[in-house]
C-alpha positions in Angstrom: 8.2 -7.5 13.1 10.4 -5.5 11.1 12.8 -2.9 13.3 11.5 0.1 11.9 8.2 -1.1 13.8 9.6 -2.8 17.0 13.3 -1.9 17.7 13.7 -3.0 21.3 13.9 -6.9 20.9 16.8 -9.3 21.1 15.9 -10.6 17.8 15.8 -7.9 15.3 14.7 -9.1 11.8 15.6 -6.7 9.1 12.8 -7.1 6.5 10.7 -8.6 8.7 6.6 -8.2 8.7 5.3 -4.1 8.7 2.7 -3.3 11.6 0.1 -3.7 9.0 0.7 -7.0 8.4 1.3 -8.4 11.8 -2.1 -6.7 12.3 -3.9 -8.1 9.5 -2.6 -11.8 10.7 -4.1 -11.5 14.1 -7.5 -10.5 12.7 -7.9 -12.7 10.1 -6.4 -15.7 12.7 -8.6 -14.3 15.3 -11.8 -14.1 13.1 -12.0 -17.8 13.2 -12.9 -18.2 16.4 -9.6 -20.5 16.8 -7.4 -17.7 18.4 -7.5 -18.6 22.1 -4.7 -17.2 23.1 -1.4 -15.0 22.5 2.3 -15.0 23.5 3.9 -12.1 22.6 7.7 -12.5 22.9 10.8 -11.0 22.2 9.5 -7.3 23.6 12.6 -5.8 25.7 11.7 -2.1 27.0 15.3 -2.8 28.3 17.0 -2.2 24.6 17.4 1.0 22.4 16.4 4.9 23.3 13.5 5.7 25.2 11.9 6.7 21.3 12.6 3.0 20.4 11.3 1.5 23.4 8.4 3.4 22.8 7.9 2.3 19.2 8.2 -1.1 20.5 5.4 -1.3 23.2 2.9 0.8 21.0 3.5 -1.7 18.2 3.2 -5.1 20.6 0.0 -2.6 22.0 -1.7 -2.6 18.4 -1.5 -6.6 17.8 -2.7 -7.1 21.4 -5.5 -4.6 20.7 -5.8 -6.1 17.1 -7.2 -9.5 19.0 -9.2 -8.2 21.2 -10.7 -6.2 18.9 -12.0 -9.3 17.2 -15.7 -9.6 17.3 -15.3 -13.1 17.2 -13.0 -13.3 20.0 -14.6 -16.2 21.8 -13.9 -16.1 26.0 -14.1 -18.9 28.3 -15.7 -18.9 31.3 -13.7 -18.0 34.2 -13.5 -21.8 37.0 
């Protein structure tokens, strides 16, 4: 994600994707059924102001929420 979205990483990518469209990825991923599961990396509540650390969880929060949002967000059975 861009680092007017999600300033507290190690890996800041100037230009990189908005909110919106790490959003609409997940969904449209996720509404095929294929989306098992998600690694989100490169969050560090360790880097920036407490305002920028913020930004960054609520951010990696919404594409979390953005899956399991998904209606077709299939589950397996817990063993």
């Amino acid at each position: 994600l861009d680092p007017t979205v999600a300033p507290s990483t190690g890996t800041p990518v100037p230009g990189g994707l908005t909110l919106e469209e790490g959003i609409h990825i997940v969904r449209t991923v996720a509404a095929t059924g294929k989306l098992a599961v998600m690694d989100l990396v490169e969050v560090n509540p360790k880097l920036g102001s407490p305002a920028d650390q913020e930004l960054t969880l609520k951010s990696a929060c919404k594409l979390v929420n953005a899956w399991l949002s998904t209606s077709e967000r299939k589950v397996a059975p817990a063993k």
